[in-house]
C-alpha positions in Angstrom: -3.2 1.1 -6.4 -4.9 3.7 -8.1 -4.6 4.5 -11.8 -5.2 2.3 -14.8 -6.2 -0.6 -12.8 -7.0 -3.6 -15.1 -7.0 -1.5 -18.7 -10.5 -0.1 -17.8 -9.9 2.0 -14.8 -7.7 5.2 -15.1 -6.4 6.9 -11.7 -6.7 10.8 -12.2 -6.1 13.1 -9.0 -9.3 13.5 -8.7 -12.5 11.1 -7.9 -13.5 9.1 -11.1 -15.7 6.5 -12.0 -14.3 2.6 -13.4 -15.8 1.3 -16.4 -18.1 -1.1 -16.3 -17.1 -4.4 -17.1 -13.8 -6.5 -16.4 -12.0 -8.4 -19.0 -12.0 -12.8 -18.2 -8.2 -13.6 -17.4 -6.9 -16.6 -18.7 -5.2 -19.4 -16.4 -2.2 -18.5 -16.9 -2.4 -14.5 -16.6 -1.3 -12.0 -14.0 -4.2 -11.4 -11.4 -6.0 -8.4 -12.8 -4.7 -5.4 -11.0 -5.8 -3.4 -7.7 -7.9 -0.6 -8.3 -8.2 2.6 -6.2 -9.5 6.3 -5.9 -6.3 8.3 -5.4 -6.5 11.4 -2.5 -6.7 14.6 -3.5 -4.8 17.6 -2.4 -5.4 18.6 0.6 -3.5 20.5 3.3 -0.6 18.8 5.4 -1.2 17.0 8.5 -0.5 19.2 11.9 2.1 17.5 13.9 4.6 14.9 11.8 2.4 13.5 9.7 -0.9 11.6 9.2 -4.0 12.6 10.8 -4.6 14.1 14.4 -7.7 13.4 16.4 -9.3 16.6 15.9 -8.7 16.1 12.3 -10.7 13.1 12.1 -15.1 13.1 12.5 -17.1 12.5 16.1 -18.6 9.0 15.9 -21.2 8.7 13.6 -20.1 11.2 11.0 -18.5 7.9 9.1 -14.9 6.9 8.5 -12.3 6.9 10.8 -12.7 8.7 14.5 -9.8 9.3 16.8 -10.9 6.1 19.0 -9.3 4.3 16.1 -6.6 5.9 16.0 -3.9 3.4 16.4 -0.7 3.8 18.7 2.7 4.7 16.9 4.5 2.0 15.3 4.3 -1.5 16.4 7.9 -2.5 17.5 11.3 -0.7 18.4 12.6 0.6 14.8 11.5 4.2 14.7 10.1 6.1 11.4 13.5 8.4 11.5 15.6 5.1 11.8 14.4 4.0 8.2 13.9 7.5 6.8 17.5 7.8 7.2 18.6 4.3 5.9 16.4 4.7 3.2 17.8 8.4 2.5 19.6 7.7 -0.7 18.3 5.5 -3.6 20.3 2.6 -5.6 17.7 2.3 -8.6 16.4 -0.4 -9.5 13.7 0.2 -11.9 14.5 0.5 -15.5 12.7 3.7 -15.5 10.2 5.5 -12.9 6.9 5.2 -12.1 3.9 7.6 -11.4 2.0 7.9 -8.7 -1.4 8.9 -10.5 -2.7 8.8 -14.6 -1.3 12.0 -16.1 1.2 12.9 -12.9 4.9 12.8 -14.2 6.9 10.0 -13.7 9.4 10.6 -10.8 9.2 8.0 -8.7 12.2 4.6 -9.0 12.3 1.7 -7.1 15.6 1.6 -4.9 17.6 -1.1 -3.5 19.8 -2.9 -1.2 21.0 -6.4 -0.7 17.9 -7.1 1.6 15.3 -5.0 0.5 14.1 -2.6 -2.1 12.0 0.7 -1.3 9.9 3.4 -2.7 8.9 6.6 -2.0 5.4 7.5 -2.9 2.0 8.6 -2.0 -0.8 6.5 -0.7 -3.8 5.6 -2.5 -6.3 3.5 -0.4 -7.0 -0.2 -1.8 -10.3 -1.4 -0.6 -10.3 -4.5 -2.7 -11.3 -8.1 -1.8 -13.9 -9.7 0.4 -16.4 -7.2 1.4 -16.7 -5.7 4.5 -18.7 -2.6 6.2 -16.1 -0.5 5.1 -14.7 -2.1 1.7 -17.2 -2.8 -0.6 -19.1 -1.5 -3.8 -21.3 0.9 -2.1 -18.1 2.8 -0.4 -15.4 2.5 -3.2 -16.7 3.0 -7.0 -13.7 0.9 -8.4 -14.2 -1.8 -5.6 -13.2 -5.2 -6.5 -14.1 -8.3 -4.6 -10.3 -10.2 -5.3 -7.0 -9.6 -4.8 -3.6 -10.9 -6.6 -3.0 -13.1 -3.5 -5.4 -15.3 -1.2 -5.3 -16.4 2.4 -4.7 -19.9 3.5 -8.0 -20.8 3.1 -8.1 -19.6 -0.7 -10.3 -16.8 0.0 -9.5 -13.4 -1.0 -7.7 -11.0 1.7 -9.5 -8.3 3.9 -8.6 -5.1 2.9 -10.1 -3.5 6.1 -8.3 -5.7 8.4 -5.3 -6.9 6.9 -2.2 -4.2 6.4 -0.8 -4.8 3.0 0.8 -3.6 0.1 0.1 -2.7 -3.4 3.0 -3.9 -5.6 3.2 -2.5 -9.8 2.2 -5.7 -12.0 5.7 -6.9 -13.5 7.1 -5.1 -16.5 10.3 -4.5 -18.4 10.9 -1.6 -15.8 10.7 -3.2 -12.8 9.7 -6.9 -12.0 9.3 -7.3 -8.6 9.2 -11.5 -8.7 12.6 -11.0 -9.9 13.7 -9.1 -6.6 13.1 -11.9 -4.3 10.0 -10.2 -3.9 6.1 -12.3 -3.6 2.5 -12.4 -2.5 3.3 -12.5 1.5 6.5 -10.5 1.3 6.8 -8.8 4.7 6.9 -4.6 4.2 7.5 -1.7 6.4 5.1 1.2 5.8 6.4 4.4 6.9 4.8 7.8 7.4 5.4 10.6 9.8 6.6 9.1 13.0 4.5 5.8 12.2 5.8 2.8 11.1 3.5 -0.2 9.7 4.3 -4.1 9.4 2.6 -5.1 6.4 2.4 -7.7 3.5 2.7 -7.8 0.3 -1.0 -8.1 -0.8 -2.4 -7.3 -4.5 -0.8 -5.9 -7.5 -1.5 -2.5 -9.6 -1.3 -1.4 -12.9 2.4 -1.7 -13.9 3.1 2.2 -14.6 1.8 3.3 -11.1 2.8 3.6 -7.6 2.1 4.0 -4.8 -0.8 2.2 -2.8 -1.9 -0.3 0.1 -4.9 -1.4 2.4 -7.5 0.0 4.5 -5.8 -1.1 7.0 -2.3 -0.1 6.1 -4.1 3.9 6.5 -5.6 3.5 9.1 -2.2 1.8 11.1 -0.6 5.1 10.0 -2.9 7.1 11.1 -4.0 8.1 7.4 -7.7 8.7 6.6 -8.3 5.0 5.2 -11.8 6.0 3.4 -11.6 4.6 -0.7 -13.0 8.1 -1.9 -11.9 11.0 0.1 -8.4 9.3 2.0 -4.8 8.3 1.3 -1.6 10.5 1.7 -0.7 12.6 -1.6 3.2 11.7 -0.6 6.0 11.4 1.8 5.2 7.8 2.1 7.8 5.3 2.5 7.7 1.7 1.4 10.3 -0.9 2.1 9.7 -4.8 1.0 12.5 -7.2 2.3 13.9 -9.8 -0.2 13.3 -13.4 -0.2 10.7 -13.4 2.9 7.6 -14.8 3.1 4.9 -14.6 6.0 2.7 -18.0 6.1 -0.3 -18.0 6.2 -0.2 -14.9 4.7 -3.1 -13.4 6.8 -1.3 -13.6 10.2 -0.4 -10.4 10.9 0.9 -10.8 14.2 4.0 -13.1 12.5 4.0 -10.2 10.1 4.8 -7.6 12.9 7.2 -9.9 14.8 9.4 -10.5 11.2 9.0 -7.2 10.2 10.6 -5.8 13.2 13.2 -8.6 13.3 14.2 -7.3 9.4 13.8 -3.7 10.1 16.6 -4.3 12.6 19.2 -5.9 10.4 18.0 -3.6 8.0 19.3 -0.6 9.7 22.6 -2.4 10.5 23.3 -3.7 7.4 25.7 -1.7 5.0 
């Protein structure tokens, strides 16, 4: 997520470098936080929202190219369908976040019996094992781990796997005490897309707002570390008590995701 990831990175709205160095966490700590470049202003999308193919470079310019981009939503729920049950907020947060270091803080988490939401921007998290498109060379606040592994203990694919970016637990908002966990299943919502996720890494625990490579690039969002992300009307809803196994399978992911979107919408 971006901001103060780990308490040597600060998330400013615009492009900054990290710090050098990490401090070692101790056996029993928190993984240490996501990091991540937060998008700077820049005009609205044309159309609903996200990016358009003539928005995005020919092939060979670098980043993403309208061959990639993905088709809308991966199930029957429609974006408008949760926009509207996700219209009015039941706060849960003791307190609001902020979606970058120095922005104000107006953003709560919400809840229901079977989920809890959030209404943010979207900073892009390139962190964990490095690929063409994640890695130190393409993201200055790179880092090769994430809060939760796969099933075969390494660290998740940023570029590959949709997930979320949850804030690190804190007296305003715990999320572990929210039925809430690394694996999670989450629907990422923006424009007329809708994105079956997981919940992946953690952030700092003032700041909000963030999720994968390929979270972006599922919404049609330019994914790049530096120079993509949404500056708002991003929707994310984690449901309660569920848990995708391993948590790589993102097919599983889509299938739950839809089945909980559904009751979701039906249930008061």
């Amino acid at each position: 997520m971006s901001p103060t990831r780990g308490s040597s990175i600060v998330r400013v709205p615009s492009l900054i470098l990290a710090a050098a160095g990490a401090a070692l966490i101790a056996p029993a700590a928190l993984p240490a936080p996501a990091t991540a470049v937060p998008p700077r202003e820049r005009p609205a999308a044309r159309g609903e929202g996200g990016v358009t193919a003539d928005d995005l470079p020919a092939r060979g310019e670098g980043g993403a190219t309208a061959d990639d981009l993905p088709a809308r939503g991966e199930g029957g729920v429609t974006a408008d369908d949760l926009l509207a049950r996700t219209g009015t907020c039941a706060e849960l947060s003791h307190g609001r976040y902020r979606t970058d270091a120095g922005s104000p803080a107006t953003v709560p988490v919400c809840g229901t019996d079977d989920a809890v939401f959030w209404k943010a921007d979207l900073d892009v998290d390139c962190d964990g094992r490095p690929t063409t498109h994640c890695n130190s060379g393409t993201d200055p606040v790179f880092a090769p781990t994430t809060a939760f592994q796969q099933s075969d203990g390494r660290h998740l694919n940023a570029e590959t796997l949709p997930y979320v970016v949850v804030p690190a637990p804190s007296s305003r908002w715990d999320y572990r005490a929210h039925g809430i966990r690394g694996g999670s299943v989450a629907a990422v919502v923006h424009g007329d897309r809708v994105q079956y996720a997981v919940v992946g890494d953690t952030g700092p625990s003032d700041l909000i707002g963030e999720a994968s490579y390929a979270t972006a690039r599922g919404l049609g969002i330019d994914p790049d570390p530096v120079t993509g992300g949404a500056p708002s009307n991003v929707t994310y809803i984690v449901f309660r008590n569920t848990l995708i196994t391993p948590i790589e399978d993102h097919e599983e992911a889509v299938a739950t995701g839809e089945r909980l979107a559904k009751q979701f919408l039906t249930n008061d």
